[in-house]
C-alpha positions in Angstrom: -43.3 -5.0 68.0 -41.7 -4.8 64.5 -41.3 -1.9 62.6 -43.9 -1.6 59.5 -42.8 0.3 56.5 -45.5 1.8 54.5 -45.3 2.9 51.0 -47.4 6.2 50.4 -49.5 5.8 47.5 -49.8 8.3 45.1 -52.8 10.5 46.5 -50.7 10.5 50.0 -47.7 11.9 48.2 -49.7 14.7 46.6 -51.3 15.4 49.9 -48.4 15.8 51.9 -46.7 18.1 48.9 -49.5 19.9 48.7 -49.4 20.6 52.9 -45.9 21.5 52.3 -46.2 24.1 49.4 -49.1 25.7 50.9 -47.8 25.7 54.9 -50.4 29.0 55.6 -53.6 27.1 54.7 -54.2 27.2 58.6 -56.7 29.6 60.3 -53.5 32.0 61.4 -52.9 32.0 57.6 -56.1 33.0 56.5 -56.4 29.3 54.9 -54.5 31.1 51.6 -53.6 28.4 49.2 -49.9 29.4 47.3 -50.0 26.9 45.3 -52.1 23.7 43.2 -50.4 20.3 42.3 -51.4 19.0 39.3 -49.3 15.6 38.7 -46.9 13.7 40.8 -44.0 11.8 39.2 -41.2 9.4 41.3 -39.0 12.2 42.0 -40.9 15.7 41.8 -44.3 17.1 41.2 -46.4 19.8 39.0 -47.3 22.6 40.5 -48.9 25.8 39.6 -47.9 28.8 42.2 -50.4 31.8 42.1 -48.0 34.3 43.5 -45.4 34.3 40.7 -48.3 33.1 38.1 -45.6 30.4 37.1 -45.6 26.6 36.6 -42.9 24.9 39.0 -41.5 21.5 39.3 -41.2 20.6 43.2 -38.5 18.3 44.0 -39.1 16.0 47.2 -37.8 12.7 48.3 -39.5 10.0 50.9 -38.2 9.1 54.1 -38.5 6.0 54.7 -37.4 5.7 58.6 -40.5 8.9 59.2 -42.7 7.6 56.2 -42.5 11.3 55.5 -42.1 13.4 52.4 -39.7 16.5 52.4 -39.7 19.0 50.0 -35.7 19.3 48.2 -35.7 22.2 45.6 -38.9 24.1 43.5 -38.0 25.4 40.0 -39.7 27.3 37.3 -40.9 25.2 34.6 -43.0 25.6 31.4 -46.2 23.8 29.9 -45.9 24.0 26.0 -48.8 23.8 23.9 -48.1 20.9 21.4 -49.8 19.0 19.3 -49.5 14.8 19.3 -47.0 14.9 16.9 -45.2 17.6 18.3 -45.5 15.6 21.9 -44.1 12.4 20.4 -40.9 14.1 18.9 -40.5 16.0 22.1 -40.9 13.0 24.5 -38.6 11.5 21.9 -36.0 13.9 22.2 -36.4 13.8 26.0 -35.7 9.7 25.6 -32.6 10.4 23.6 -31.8 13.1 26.2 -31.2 10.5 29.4 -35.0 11.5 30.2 -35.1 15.1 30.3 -34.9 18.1 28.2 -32.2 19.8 30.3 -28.8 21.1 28.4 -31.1 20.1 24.9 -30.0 23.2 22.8 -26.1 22.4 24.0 -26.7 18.4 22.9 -28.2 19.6 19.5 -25.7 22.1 19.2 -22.9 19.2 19.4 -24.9 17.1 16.9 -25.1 20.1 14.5 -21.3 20.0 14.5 -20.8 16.6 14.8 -22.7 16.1 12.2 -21.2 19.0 10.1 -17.8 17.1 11.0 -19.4 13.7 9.5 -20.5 15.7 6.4 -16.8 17.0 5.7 -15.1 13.9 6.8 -17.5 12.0 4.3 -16.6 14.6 1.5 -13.2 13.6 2.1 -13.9 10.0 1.7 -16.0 10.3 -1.6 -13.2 12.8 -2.6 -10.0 9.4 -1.5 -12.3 6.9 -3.1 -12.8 8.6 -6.3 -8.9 9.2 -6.2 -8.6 5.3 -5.0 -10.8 4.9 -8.3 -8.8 6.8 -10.3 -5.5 5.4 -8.8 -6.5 1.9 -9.8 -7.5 2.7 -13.2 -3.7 4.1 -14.0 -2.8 1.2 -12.2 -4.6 -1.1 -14.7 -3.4 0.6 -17.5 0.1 0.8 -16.2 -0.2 -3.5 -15.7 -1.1 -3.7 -19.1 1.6 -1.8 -20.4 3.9 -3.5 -18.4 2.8 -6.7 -19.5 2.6 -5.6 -23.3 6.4 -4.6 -22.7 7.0 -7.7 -21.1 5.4 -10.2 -24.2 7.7 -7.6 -26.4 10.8 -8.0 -24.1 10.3 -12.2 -24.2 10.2 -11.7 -28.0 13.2 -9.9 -28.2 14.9 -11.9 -26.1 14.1 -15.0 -27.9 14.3 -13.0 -31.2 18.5 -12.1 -29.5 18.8 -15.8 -28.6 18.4 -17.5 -32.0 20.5 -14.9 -33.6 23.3 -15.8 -30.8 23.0 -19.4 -31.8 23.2 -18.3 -35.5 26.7 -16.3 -34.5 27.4 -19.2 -32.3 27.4 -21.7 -35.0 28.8 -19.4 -37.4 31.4 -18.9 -35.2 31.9 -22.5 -34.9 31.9 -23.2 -38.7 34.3 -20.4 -39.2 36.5 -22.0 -36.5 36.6 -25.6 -38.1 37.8 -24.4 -40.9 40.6 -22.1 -39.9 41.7 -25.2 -37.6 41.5 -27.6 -40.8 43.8 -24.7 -42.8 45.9 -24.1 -39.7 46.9 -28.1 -39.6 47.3 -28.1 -43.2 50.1 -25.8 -42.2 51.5 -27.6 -39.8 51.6 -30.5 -42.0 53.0 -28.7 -44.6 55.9 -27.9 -41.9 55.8 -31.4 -40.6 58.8 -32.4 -43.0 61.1 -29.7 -42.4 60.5 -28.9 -38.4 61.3 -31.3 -35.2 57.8 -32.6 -34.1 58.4 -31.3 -30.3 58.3 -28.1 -32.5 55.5 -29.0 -34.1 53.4 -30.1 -31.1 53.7 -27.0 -29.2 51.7 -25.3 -31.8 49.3 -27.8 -32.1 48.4 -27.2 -28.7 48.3 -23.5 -28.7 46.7 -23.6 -32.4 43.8 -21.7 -31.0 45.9 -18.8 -30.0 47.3 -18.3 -33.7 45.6 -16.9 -37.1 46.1 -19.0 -40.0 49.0 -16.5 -41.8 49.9 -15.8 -38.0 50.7 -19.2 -38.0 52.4 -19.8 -40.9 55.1 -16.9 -40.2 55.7 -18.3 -36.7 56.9 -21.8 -38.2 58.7 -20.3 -41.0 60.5 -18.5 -38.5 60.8 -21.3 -36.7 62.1 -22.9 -39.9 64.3 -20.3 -40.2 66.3 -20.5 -37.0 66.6 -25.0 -37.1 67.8 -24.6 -40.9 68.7 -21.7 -42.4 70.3 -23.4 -45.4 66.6 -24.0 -46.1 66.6 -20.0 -47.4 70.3 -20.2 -49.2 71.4 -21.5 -52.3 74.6 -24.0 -51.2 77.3 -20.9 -51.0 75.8 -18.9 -54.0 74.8 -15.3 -53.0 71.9 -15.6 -56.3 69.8 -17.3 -53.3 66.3 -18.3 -54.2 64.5 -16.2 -56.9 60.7 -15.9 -56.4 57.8 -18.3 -58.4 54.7 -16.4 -59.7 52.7 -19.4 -58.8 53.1 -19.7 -55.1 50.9 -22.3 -52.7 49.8 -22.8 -49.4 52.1 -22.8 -46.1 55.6 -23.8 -46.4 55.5 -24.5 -50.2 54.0 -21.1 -50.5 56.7 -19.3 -49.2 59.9 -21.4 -50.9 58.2 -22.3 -54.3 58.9 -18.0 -54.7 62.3 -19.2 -54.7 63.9 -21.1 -58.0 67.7 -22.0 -57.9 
């Protein structure tokens, strides 16, 4: 025949917990009840025992092979007097607690401190964000600055610029016409000095200054004709004009023979 399991209902259960709380409820025991069950739950039931005058939760657990209960582990327990309100909050707490109220105080006690934690950590954060605020508000006024600066910099700049090409064409102006005097000298020479002479300073006439010039090719008149400075034998030599001009002329027209 096959074996049939039966599940003990609920009045069964508190039967056979009852039988095993009170085991002298027999004639040799005088029938003397220890203890009333009041509820019975999946895992353990409420008793009240009238020797210790103390509310008990009586662990048991089902066997299933015997169809049997058997008693594990009876501990002292406590009925509160609540109201609703007070009942819901509790049987919250008991939700948040994984469905009992065991190790409560330590769980609240953590909270209290992780919560004091959260409090100072968010202190700290209002305390970085006003200093992030206050941060970007110097940064803003630093960009401004910077970019004020920068328009005042451009105009400088540009201001610098058109003064350089003022110089620049100064410069350039200045330098035409100390080239046109410096090849008026030349051609004053051109006469009197060997063009091979000659040419070698027109190439290099950047390197010279106009009077620098016009030394370097009276010296160089000087050493290809130095009759140029005598007077034919006479020691009188040349005696100096008041009205001298330009370049070569310049320098002989002091002399009169």
């Amino acid at each position: 025949m096959p074996k049939i399991n039966f599940k003990l209902s609920d009045s069964e259960k508190l039967d056979a917990i009852w039988a095993l709380l009170n085991p002298e409820f027999n004639e040799e025991g005088n029938w003397t009840v220890s203890c009333s069950v009041f509820a019975v739950y999946d895992d353990y039931a409420l008793v009240y025992n009238y020797e210790t005058a103390e509310y008990q939760r009586a662990y048991y657990t089902k066997n299933d092979e015997t169809n049997m209960v058997e008693l594990n582990n009876v501990v002292k327990c406590y009925i509160v007097d609540v109201t609703e309100q007070e009942m819901n909050t509790l049987n919250t707490l008991r939700a948040l607690n994984g469905g009992t109220y065991e190790l409560v105080s330590d769980v609240l006690t953590n909270a209290q401190e992780n919560f004091d934690r959260v409090s100072e950590f968010s202190a700290k954060i209002e305390e970085l964000n006003s200093n992030i605020a206050t941060l970007n508000s110097e940064k803003a006024e630093v960009e401004a600055q910077i970019g004020e600066y920068t328009a005042q910099l451009e105009t400088a700049n540009n201001t610098i610029a058109s003064l350089q090409e003022g110089i620049d064409s100064l410069e350039q102006y200045k330098k035409g016409i100390e080239t046109q005097q410096k090849n008026s000298i030349i051609d004053e020479y051109s006469e009197h000095l060997n063009e091979d002479i000659l040419s070698k300073y027109r190439e290099d006439i950047d390197n010279y200054g106009v009077e620098e010039l016009d030394k370097e090719l009276a010296y160089e008149l000087k050493k290809s004709n130095a009759s140029a400075f005598t007077k034919n034998g006479n020691d009188e030599g040349y005696t100096p004009k008041n009205n001298p001009v330009d370049g070569i002329a310049a320098i002989l027209s002091k002399y009169k023979k």
